[in-house]
N, C-alpha and C positions, 0 to 999 in steps of 0.2 A: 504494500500500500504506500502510496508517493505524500509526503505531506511538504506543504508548503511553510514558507519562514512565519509567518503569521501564525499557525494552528501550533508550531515548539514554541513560539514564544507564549501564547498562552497554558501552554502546559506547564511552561516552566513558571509560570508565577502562580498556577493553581498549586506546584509542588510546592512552591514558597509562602503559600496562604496569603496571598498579598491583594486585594483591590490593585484597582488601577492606579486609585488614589496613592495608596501605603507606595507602590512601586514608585510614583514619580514623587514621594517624597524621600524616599529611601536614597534615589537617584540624584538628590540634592536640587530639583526643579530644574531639572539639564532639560526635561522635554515638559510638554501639558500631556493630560490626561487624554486631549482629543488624538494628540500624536500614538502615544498606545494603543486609541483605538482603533486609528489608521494603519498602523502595523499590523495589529493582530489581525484589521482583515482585509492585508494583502491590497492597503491603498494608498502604502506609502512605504518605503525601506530607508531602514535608518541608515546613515555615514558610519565608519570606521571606527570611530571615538564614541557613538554612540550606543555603538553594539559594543563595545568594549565596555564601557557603563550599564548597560543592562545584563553583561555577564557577566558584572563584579555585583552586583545587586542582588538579580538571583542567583547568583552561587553557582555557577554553570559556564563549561568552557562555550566559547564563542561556536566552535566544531558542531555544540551539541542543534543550534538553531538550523544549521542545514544537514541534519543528518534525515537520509531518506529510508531510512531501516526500522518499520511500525511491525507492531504483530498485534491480531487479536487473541484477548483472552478471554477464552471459556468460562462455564461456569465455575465461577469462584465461591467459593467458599468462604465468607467475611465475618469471624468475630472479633468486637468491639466490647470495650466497658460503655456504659452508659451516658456517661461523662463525657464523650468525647465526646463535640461539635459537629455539626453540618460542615463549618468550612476545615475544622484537623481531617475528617473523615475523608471530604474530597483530596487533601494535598494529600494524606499516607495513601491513596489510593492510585494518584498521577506519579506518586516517588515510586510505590510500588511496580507500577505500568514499567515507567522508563528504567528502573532494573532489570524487571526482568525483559525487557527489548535490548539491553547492553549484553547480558547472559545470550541470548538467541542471537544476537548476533556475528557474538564470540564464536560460539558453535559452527556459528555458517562458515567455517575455514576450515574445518575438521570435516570430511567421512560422517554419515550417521549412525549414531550411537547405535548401540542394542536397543531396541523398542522395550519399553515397559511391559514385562509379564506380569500378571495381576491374578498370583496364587486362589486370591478368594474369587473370584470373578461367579462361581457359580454358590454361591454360600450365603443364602439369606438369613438379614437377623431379625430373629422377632424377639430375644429374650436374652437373659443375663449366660445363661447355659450357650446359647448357640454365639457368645464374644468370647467365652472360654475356650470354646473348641475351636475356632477361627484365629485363636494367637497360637495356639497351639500346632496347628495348621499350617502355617505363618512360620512358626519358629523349624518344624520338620522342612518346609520345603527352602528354606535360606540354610538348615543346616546349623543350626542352634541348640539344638538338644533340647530336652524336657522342663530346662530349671535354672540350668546355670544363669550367671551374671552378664549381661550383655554388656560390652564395656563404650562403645562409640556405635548410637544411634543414629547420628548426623551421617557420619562415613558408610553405615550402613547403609541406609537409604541412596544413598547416591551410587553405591554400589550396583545398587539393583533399577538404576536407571530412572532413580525422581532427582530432579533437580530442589538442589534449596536454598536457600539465599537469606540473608540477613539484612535490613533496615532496622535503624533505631526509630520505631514507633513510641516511643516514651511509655508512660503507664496504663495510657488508655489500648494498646494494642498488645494482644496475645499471639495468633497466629491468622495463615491466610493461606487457602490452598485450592487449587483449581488446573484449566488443561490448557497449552498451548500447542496447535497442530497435533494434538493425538499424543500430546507427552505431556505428564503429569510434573508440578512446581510443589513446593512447599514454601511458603514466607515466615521468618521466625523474626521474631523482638531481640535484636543485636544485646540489649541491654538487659536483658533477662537473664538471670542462673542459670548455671548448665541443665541444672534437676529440673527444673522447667521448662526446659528446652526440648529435653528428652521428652517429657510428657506431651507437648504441647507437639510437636513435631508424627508423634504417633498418634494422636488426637486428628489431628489434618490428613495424615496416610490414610486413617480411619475412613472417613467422609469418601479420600479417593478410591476403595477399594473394596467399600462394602457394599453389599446389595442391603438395602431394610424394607422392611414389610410394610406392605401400603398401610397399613391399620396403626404405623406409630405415629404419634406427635413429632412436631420439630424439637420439641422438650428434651423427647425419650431418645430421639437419636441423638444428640445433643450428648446426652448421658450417656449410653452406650459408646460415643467413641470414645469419650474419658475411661470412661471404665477399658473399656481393649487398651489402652497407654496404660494403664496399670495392671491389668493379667497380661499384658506380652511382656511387661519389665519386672513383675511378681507373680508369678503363676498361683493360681490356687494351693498346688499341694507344697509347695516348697513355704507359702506362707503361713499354711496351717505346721509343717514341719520347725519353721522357726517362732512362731509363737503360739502355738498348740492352738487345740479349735475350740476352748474357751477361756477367758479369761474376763476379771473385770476390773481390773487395771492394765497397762501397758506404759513401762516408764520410759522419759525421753533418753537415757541414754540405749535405751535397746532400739529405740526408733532411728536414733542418729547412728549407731551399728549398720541397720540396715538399710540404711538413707548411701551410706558411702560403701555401701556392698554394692546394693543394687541398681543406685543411682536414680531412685526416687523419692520424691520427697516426703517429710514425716507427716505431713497432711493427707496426701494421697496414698498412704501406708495404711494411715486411720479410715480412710476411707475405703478402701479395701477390706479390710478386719472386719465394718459393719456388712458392709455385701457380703460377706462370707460367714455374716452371724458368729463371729470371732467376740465382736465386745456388742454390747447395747447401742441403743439409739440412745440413751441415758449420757454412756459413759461417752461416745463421739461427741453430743454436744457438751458438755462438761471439758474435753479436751479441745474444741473450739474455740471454747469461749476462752481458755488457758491461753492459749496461743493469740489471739488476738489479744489480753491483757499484757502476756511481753512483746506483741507489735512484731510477731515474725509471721503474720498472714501474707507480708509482701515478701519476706526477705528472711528466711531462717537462718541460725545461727550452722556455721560447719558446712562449707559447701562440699559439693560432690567433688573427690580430685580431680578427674578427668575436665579438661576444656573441650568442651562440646562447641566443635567450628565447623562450617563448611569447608572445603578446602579446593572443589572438582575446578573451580570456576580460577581462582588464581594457578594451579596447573596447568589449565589450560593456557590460561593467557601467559605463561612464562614461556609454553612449547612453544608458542605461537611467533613470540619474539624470535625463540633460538630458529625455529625453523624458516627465518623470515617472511612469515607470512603476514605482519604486520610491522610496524614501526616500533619503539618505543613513544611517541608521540601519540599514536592509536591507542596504545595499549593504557595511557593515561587516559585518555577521552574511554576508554571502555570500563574501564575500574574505577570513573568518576575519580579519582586523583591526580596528582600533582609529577611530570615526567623524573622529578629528583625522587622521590617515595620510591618510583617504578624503579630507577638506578640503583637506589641503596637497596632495594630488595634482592637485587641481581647480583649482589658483591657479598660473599659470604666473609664473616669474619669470625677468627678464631678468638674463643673465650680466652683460651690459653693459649698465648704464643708461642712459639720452639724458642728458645733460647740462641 
C-alpha cells in the first residue's frame, strides 16, 4: 500500500498524541496550524528546515515521512486498563502500527520464515479442563515435557514463528496481539517485569491459537487465556505436587520459591491454587487484599532472574547489515534509533581485557 507524505505525517503526530495545535506549539510557531493542515493533506510540502522541525518535534527520522512500506493489520486483539484515554489509546495504537511495519519490513530482505503451525488449531474450549489439556498439548508438541520449568517464553514463541515486539505503553497497556499476512505478532509493555511478561505474552498466544465455544462470554474467554498463561507455566499436577491439594494458608516465601522457579508471578500462583480448589475463595481474597496493602499489585518484590527480551528482530537487522543488504543508516530508521547506538552495538567489547 503506497502512502503519501501527508497520511506519515499525521500518523506520526497521532503517535505523538499531539493536536495540530500542541504540534505547532511544540514547533516553536515555525509554521500555523492551517500549514499542518495543508501538509497532512497533500496541499502543501514543507522546505528542508521545516521537515527537519517536524522530525525533531515528533521524534521521528525525517526517512520515516517518505517511507512507502504500510501493512495491514488483522484482527487485533486490544487490552487496555480503563484509565487510558481516547487520545493515549489512538497514539499506543499508530506506535504500535508503525513497529510493527518496521519488523515487516525488516523481514522483507530475508527468504520467508517457517509459516506458523498452530498445535491447537483443532481444540475447542469451552471449560477450565479443556485449557488444561490444551497446554498440555502445547507443551508435548514444542517438546517440553509434562512439568518442568520453562525458562525463556519470549524466545520460545519466536521460535515457533510468532513474532513479538516490545513498546513502552506505560501502565495503562498490558498486551496486544493479532495477524499480519497470515503470521501471527505479539505486542508486550517494554516496561513491564519479566513475570509479566511471561504471563501476558501467553495470554495473547492464547486468543491466537484457541478455538472457544460460541456459548462463552468475552469475560470467560478473557479468563480462560489467563488461566492457559498459568497451566502452561504451572501445570496442575506439579502445583498440587509443590503445594499439596489443600491447604489454608500458603506463605510468601514459598510463593516467591516458586515465583523464581517457575517464572510466574505470586498472584497468578494464588490464582491458580483457587482454580484448582488448592486454598478458598476466603483465603485468595485475604491474600489480595495482603498484597495490595504492601502495594506489590503493580510490582512485586524479587523478580524472576531471567530477562524476558525479544531478540528475532535485532538478529535480524545485524545479519542484514553484515550481509549488506541494508545500510547502517537503514538499519537506524528500522530500529527507530540513533546510527551511533547501531555502531556501538556492532563493536563488541571485552569486560576483561588480555593484559
Amino acid at each position: 500500500m503506497v502512502t503519501s507524505f501527508g497520511q506519515r505525517l499525521k500518523a506520526a503526530r497521532v503517535m505523538a498524541a499531539l493536536s495540530m495545535d500542541a504540534l505547532v506549539a511544540k514547533m516553536g510557531q515555525r509554521v500555523s496550524k492551517q500549514a499542518i493542515s495543508k501538509y497532512e493533506n497533500n496541499r502543501m510540502s514543507p522546505d528542508s528546515s521545516i521537515l527537519i522541525a517536524l522530525s525533531d518535534a515528533l521524534e521521528v527520522k525525517p526517512d520515516y515521512f517518505y517511507s512507502q512500506y504500510e501493512i495491514d493489520v488483522d484482527s487485533i486483539n486490544f487490552r487496555k486498563k480503563a484509565a487510558l484515554g481516547k487520545k493515549a489509546v489512538e497514539s499506543l495504537k499508530a506506535r504500535i502500527k508503525d513497529t510493527i511495519e518496521r519488523y515487516s519490513e525488516l523481514e522483507s530482505f530475508f527468504p520467508a520464515s517457517h509459516p506458523f503451525a498452530n498445535p491447537l488449531s483443532d481444540f475447542e474450549i469451552s471449560s477450565l479442563d479443556d485449557i488444561q489439556q490444551a497446554t498440555m498439548k502445547l507443551r508435548k508438541a514444542w517438546g517440553l515435557g509434562s512439568g518442568g520449568p520453562i525458562g525463556y517464553v519470549i524466545d520460545l514463541l519466536e521460535e515457533h514463528s510468532v513474532r513479538v515486539l516490545e513498546i513502552d505503553g506505560g501502565d495503562g497497556f498490558d498486551g496486544l496481539s493479532g495477524w499480519v499476512n497470515s503470521s501471527p505478532f505479539i505486542v508486550l509493555n517494554s516496561t513491564a517485569p519479566s513475570d509479566r511478561k511471561r504471563l501476558t505474552s501467553l495470554h495473547e498466544f492464547a486468543h491466537l491459537s484457541l478455538k472457544f465455544s460460541d456459548s462463552l462470554s468475552d469475560s470467560e474467554r478473557e479468563k480462560f487465556c489467563h488461566s492457559f498463561g498459568g497451566a502452561f507455566l504451572l501445570p496442575r499436577d506439579v502445583l498440587i505436587k509443590e503445594l499439596g491439594s489443600k491447604r489454608l494458608e500458603i506463605s510468601f516465601f514459598e510463593l516467591d520459591r516458586l515465583k523464581k522457579q517457575f517464572g510466574i508471578s505470586m498472584q497468578a500462583i494464588m490464582y491458580r491454587a483457587r482454580q484448582e480448589g488448592i486454598i478458598s475463595e476466603y483465603v485468595h481474597e485475604s491474600f489480595s487484599r495482603e498484597i495490595s496493602a504492601k502495594r506489590w499489585r503493580k510490582q512485586e518484590p524479587n523478580r524472576y532472574p531471567i530477562d524476558e527480551h525479544p531478540l528475532r528482530f535485532e538478529q535480524l537487522l545485524h545479519r542484514a547489515i553484515s550481509e549488506e543488504l541494508i545500510s547502517v543508516s537503514k538499519a537506524a530508521y528500522l530500529a527507530n534509533t540513533s546510527i551511533e547506538d547501531i555502531r556501538r552495538q556492532r563493536v563488541l567489547k571485552d569486560d576483561t581485557p588480555h593484559p
